[in-house]
LOVO-348249 format. One record per residue (C-alpha): residue number from 0; residue in one letter; x, y, z. Coordinates in Angstrom, 1 decimal. Example, Ala and Ser with C-alpha at 12.3 -4.5 7.8 and 13.67 -1.06 7.14 Angstrom:
k->0; r->a; X->12.3; Y->-4.5; Z->7.8
k->1; r->s; X->13.7; Y->-1.1; Z->7.1
// end
This chain:
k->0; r->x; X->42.5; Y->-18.2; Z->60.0
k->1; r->x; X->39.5; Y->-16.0; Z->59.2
k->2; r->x; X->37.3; Y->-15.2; Z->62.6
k->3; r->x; X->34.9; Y->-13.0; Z->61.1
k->4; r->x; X->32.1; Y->-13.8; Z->57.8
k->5; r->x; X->30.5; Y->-10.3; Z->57.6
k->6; r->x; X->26.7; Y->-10.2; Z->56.3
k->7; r->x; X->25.9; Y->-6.7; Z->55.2
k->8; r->x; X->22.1; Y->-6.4; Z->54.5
k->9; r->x; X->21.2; Y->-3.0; Z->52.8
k->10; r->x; X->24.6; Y->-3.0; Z->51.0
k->11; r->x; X->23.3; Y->-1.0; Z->47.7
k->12; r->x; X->22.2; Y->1.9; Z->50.1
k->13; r->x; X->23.9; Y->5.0; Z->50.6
k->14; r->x; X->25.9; Y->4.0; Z->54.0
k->15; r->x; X->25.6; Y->0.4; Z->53.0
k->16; r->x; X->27.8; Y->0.7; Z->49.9
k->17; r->x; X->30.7; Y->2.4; Z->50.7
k->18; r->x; X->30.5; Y->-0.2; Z->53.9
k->19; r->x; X->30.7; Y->-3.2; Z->52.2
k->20; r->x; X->33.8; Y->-1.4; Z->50.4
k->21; r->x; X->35.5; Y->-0.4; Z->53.2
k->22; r->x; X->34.9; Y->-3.9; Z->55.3
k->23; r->x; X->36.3; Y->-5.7; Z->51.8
k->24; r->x; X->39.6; Y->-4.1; Z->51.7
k->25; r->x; X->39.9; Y->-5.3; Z->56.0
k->26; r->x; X->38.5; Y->-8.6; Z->55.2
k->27; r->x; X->39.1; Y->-9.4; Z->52.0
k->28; r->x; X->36.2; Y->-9.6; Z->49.1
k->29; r->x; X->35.0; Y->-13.2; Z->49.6
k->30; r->x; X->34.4; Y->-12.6; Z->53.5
k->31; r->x; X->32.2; Y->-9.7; Z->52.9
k->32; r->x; X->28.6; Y->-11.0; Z->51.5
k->33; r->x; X->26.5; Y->-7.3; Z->50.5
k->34; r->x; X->22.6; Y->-8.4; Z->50.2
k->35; r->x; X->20.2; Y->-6.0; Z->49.1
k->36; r->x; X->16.7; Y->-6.1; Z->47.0
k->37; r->x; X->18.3; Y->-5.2; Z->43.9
k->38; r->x; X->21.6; Y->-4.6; Z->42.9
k->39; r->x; X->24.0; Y->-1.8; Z->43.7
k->40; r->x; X->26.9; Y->0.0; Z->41.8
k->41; r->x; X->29.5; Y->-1.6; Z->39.8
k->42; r->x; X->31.9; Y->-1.4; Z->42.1
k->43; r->x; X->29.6; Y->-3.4; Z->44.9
k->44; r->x; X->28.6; Y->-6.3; Z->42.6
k->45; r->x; X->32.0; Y->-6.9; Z->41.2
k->46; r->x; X->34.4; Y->-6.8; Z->44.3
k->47; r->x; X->32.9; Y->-9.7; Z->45.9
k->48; r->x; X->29.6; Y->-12.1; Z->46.4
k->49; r->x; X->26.1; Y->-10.5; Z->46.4
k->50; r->x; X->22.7; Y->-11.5; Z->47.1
k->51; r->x; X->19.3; Y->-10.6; Z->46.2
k->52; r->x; X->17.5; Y->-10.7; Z->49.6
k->53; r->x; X->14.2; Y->-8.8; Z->50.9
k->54; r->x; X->15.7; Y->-7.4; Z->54.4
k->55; r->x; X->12.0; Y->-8.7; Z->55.8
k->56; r->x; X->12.6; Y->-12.3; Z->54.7
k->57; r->x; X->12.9; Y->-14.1; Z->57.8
k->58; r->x; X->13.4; Y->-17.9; Z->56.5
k->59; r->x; X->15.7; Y->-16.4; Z->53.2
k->60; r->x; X->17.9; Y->-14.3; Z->56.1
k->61; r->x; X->18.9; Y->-17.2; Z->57.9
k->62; r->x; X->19.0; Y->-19.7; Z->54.7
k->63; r->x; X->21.9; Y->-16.5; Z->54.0
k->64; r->x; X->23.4; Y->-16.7; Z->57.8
k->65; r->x; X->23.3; Y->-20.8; Z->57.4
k->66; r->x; X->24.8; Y->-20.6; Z->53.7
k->67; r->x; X->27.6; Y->-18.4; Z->54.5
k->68; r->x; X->28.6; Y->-19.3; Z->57.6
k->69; r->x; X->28.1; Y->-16.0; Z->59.1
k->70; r->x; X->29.5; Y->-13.8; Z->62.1
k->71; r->x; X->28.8; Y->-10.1; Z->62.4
k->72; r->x; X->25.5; Y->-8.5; Z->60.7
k->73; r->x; X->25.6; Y->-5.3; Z->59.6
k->74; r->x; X->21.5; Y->-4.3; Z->59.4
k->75; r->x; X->21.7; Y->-1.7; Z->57.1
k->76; r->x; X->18.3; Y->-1.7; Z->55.4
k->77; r->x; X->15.6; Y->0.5; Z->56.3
k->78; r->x; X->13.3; Y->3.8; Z->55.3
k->79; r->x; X->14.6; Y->7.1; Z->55.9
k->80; r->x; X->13.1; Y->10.0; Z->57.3
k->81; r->x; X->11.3; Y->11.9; Z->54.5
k->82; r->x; X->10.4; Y->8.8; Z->52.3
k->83; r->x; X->8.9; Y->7.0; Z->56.1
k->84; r->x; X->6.2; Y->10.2; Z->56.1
k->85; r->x; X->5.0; Y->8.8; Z->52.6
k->86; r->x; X->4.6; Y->5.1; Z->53.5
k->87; r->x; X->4.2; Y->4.4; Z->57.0
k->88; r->x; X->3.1; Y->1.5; Z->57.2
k->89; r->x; X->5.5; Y->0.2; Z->54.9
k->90; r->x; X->8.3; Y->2.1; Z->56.6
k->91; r->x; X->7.5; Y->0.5; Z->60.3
k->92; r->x; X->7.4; Y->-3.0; Z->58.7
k->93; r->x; X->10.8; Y->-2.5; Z->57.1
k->94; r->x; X->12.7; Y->-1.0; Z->59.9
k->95; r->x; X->11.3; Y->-3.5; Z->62.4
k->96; r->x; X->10.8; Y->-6.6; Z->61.4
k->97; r->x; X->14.2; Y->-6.5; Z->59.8
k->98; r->x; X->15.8; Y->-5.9; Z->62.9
k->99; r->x; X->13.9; Y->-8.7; Z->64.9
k->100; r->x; X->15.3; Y->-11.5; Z->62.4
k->101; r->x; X->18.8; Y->-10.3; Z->63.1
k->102; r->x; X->18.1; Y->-9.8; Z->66.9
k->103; r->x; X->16.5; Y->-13.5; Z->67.4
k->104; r->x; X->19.1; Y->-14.9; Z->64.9
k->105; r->x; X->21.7; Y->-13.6; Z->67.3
k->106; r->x; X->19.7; Y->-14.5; Z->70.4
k->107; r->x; X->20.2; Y->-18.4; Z->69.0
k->108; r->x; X->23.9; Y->-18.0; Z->68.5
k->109; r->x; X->23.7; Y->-17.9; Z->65.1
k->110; r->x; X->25.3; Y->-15.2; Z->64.8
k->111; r->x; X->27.7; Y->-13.4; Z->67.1
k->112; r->x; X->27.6; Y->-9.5; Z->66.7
k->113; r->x; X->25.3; Y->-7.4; Z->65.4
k->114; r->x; X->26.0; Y->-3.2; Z->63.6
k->115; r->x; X->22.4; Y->-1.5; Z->63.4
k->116; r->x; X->22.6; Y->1.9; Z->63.0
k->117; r->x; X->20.5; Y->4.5; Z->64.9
k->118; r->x; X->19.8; Y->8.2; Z->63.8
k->119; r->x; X->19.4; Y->11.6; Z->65.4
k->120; r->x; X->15.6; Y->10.9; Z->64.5
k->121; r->x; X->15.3; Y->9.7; Z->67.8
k->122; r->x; X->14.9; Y->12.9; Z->69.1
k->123; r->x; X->11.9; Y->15.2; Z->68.9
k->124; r->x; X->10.5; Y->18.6; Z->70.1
k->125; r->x; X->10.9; Y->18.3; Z->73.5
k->126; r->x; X->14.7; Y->17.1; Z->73.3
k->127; r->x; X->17.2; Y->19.7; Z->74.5
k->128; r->x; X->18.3; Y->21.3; Z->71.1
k->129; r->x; X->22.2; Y->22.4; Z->71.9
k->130; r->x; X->24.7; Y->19.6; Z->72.7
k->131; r->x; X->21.7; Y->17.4; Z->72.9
k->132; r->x; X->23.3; Y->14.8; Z->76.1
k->133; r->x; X->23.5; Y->10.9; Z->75.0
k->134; r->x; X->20.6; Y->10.3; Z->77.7
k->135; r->x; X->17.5; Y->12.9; Z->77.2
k->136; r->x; X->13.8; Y->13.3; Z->76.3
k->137; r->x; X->13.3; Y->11.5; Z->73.8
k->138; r->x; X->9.5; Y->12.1; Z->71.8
k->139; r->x; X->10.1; Y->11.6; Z->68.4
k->140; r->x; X->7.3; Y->13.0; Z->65.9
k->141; r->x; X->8.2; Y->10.9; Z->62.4
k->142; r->x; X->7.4; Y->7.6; Z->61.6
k->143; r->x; X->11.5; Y->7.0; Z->61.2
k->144; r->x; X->12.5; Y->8.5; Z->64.6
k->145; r->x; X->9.7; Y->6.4; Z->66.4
k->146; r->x; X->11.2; Y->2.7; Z->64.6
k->147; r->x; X->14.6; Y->3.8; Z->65.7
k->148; r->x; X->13.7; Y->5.0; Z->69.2
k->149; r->x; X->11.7; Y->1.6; Z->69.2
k->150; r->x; X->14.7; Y->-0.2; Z->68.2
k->151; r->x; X->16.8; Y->1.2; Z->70.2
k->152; r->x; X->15.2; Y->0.2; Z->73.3
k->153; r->x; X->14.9; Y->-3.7; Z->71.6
k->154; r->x; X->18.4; Y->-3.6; Z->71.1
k->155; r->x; X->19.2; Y->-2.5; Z->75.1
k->156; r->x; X->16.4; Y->-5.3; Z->76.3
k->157; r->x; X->18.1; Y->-8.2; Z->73.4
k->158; r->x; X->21.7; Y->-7.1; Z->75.3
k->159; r->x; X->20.7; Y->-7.2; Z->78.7
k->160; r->x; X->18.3; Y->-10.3; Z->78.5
k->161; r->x; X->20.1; Y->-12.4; Z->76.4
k->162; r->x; X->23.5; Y->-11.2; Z->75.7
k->163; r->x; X->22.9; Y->-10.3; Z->72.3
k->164; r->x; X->26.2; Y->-8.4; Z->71.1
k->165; r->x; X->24.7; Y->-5.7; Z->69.1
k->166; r->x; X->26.6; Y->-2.2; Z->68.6
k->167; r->x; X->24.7; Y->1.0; Z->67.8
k->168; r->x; X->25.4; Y->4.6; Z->66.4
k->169; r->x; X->22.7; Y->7.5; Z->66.1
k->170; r->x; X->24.1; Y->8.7; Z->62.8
k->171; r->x; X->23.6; Y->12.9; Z->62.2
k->172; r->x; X->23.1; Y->13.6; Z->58.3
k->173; r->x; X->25.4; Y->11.6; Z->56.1
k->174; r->x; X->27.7; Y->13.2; Z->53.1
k->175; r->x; X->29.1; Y->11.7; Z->50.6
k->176; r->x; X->29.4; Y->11.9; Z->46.7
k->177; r->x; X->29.9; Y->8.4; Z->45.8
k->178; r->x; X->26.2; Y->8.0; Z->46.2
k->179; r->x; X->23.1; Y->9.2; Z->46.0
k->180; r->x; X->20.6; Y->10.5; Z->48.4
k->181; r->x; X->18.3; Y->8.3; Z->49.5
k->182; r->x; X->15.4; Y->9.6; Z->50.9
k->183; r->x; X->16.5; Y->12.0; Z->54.2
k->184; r->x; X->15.6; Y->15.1; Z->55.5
k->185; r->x; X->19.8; Y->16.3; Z->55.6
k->186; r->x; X->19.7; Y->15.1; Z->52.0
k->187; r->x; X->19.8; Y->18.6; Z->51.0
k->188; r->x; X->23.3; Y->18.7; Z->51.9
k->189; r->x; X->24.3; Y->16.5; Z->49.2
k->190; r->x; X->21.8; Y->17.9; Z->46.4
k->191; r->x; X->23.8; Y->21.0; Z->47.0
k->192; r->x; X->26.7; Y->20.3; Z->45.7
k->193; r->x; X->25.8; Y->18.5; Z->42.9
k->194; r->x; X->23.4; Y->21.7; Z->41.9
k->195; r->x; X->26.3; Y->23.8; Z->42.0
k->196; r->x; X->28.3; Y->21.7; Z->39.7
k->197; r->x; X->25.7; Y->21.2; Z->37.5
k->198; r->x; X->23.7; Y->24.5; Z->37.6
k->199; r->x; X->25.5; Y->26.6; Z->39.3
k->200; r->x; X->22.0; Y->26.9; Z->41.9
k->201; r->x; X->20.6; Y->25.7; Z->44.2
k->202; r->x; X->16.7; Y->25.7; Z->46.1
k->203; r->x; X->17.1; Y->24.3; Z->50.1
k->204; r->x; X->14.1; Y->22.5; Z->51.5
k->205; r->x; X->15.5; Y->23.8; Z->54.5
k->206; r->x; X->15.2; Y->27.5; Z->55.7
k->207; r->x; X->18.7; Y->29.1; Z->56.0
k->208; r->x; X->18.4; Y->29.3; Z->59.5
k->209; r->x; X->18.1; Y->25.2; Z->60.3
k->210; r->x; X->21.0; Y->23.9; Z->61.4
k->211; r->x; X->21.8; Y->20.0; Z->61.5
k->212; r->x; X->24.4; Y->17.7; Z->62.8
k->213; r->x; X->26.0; Y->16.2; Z->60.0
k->214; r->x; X->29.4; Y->14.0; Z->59.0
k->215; r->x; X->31.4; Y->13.1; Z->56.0
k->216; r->x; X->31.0; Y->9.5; Z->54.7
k->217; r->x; X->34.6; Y->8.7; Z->55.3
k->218; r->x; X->34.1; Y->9.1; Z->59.4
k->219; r->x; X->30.8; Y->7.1; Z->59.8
k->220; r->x; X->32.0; Y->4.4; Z->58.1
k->221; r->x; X->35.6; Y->4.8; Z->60.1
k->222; r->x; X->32.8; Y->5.4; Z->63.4
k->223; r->x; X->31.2; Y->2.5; Z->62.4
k->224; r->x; X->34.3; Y->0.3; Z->61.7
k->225; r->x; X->35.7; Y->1.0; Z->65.0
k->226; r->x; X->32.4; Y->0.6; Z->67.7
k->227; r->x; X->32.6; Y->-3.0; Z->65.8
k->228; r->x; X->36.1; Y->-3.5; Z->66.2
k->229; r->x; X->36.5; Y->-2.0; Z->70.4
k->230; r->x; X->36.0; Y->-4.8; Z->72.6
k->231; r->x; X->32.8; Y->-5.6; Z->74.1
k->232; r->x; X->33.3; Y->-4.2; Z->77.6
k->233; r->x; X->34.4; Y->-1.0; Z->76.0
k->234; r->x; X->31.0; Y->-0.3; Z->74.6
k->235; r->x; X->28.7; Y->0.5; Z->77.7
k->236; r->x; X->26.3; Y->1.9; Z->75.8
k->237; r->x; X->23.7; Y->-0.9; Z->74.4
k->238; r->x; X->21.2; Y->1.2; Z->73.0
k->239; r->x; X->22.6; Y->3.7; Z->70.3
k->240; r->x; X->25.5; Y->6.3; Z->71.3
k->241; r->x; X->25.3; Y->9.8; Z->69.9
k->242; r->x; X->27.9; Y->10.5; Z->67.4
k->243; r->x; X->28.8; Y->13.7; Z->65.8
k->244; r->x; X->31.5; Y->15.9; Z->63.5
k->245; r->x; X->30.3; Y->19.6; Z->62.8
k->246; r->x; X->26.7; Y->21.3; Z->62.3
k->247; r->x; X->26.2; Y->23.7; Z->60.1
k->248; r->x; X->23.0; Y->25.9; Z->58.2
k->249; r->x; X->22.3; Y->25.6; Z->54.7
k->250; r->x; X->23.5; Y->29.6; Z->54.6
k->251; r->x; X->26.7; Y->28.5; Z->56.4
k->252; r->x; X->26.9; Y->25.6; Z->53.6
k->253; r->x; X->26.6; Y->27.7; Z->50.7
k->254; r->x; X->29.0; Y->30.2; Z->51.8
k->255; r->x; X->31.6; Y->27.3; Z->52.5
k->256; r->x; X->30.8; Y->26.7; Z->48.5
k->257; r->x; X->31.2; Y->30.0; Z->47.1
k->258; r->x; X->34.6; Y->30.5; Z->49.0
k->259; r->x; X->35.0; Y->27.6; Z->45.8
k->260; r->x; X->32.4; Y->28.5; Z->43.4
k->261; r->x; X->31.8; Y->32.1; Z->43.8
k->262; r->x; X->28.8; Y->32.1; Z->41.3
k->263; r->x; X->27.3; Y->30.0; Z->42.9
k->264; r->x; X->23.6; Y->31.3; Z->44.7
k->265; r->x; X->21.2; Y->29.8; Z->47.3
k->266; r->x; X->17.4; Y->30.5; Z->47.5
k->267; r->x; X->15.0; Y->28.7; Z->49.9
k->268; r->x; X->11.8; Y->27.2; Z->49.5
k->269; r->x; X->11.0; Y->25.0; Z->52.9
k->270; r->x; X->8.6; Y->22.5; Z->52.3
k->271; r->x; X->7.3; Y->19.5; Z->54.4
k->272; r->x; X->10.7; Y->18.4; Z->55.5
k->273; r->x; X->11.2; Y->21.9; Z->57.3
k->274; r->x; X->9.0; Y->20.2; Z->60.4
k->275; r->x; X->10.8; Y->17.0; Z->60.3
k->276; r->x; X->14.3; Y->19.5; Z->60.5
k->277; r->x; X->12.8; Y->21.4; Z->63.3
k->278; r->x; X->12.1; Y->18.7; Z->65.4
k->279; r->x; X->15.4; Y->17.3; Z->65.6
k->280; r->x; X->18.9; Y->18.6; Z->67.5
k->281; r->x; X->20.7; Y->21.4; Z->65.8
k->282; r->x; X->24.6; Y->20.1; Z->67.8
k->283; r->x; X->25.3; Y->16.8; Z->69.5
k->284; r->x; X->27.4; Y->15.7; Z->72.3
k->285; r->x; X->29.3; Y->13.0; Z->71.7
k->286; r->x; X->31.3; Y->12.7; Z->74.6
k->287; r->x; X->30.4; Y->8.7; Z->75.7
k->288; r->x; X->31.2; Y->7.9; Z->72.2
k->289; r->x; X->34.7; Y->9.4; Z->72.4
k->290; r->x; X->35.5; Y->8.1; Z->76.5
k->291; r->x; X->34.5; Y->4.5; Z->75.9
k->292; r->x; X->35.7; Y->4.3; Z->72.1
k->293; r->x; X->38.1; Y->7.0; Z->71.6
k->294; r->x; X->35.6; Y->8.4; Z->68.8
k->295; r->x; X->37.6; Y->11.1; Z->66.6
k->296; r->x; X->35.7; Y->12.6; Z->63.6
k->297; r->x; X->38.2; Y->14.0; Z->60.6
k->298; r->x; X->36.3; Y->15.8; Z->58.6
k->299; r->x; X->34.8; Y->19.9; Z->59.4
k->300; r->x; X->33.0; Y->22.2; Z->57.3
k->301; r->x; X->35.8; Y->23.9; Z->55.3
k->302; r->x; X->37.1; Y->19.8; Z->54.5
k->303; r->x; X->34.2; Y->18.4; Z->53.7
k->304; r->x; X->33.6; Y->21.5; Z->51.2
k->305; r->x; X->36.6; Y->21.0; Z->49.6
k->306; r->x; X->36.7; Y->16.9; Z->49.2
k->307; r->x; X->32.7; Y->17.0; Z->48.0
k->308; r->x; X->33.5; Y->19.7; Z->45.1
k->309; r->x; X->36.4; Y->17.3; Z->44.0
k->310; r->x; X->35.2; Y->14.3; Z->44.3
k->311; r->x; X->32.0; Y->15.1; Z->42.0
k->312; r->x; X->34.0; Y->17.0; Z->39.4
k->313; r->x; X->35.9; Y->14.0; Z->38.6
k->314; r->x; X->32.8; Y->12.1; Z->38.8
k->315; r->x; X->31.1; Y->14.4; Z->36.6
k->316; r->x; X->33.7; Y->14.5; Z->34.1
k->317; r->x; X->34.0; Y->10.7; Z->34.0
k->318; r->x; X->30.3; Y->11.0; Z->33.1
k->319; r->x; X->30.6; Y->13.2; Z->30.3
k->320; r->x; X->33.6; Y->11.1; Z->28.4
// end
């Protein structure tokens, strides 16, 4: 008997795609629905149903839930960091209204458990910098951290108020070379390596100096997987928990790629993102994440290096038969 009928909304996004994968092989294609405003890679439109659906479209989200007989929402959609500074407005709308139609669907029982993901955005200026604690100071200075802090707090009150079941993770810059960037401030991390495949260069937004938290795909979606999976007195923390793997400096980055492309050569050319960069952690602690979860990241630096570079050659070469 099948107990869950997962909704993914946001599915063709960078997180969002390799989700809906991942959640396909665990609960087969036709439990998995991926919904998105237009459509996403082969592999995502072919493995099982998809939907064209605006993740604002209150009435066509639950005609979805009602369709499919839905379970667990996985809210997906939203405007990252650097694109947010460009369309505020827009941006605000996006990330908020979307997650009020899953938070009221859920507070009617139409749906049982919610995934919304968080982001280090949350944190600003005045937030300590080094192993920045789970509980802090939190004065975000972008239009993306202040929707998430927002949501955050929504999610807490939906939970405490009306039992809402929704699960949370403030996700550090995301690698992966299945997909591509989609509109962050750590999205230099990805460029990267597809520069030094390419080009053999590379110019960082970032000064050399800036280091982020960030994490392989493979272990937010594994993160992400299990906080959904852990029973629901396990996870004590109903606003987002902070989740990390390694931080590291664009310098650091590039020397982790010439140990494997020795030609290859950095320069650095900050530009508007450098403020969003500064304002945010440099290392996280994870550790309530890891007591109430047992959250174990795989992936470090020297890994990460190594599975990027190979998964884009054969990519690349794919591309070029």
């Amino acid at each position: 008997m099948i107990s869950e009928k997962i909704l993914i909304i946001g599915a063709s996004g960078q997180i969002g795609s390799e989700l809906a994968l991942r959640l396909r092989e665990l609960h087969g294609n036709d439990n998995v629905i991926a919904s998105d405003i237009k459509e996403g890679s082969e592999d995502l439109m072919s493995s099982g149903p998809f939907e064209i659906m605006d993740a604002t479209d209150e009435s066509g989200i639950a005609g979805l839930v009602e369709k499919h007989s839905i379970t667990d929402v996985y809210l997906m959609a939203a405007m990252l960091s650097a694109t947010a500074e460009k369309m505020p407005m827009k941006a605000w709308s996006l990330n908020m209204d979307s997650l009020f139609i899953i938070l009221n669907l859920a507070k009617d029982k139409k749906i049982k458990k919610v995934f919304w993901p968080s982001s280090i955005a949350v944190f600003g200026p005045s937030t300590p910098k080094h192993d920045t604690p789970q509980t802090t100071i939190m004065e975000p200075t972008t239009v993306y951290g202040i929707s998430k802090q927002t949501g955050e707090r929504w999610c807490e009150y939906f939970f405490n108020k009306f039992g809402v079941d929704v699960r949370s993770i403030r996700f550090p810059g995301i690698i992966s070379y299945k997909t591509l960037p989609g509109g962050g401030t750590t999205d230099y991390a990805i460029e990267i390596f597809h520069e030094a495949l390419r080009t053999g260069k590379y110019t960082s937004f970032l000064s050399e100096e800036t280091a982020l938290p960030m994490m392989f795909m493979e272990d937010a979606i594994k993160a992400t997987v299990d906080i959904m999976n852990e029973p629901a007195e396990n996870v004590k923390v109903r606003s987002s928990y902070n989740l990390s793997a390694m931080s590291f400096t664009p310098k650091e980055l590039a020397g982790a790629i010439k140990k494997e492309i020795p030609e290859f050569e950095i320069n650095y050319k900050p530009d508007f993102r450098q403020a969003i960069a500064d304002s945010w952690p440099s290392s996280i602690d994870d550790s309530a994440a890891r007591t109430d979860w047992n959250w174990k990241h795989e992936y470090d630096l020297k890994n990460l290096t190594h599975v990027m570079l190979k998964g884009l050659k054969e990519s690349l070469s794919l591309e070029n038969k």
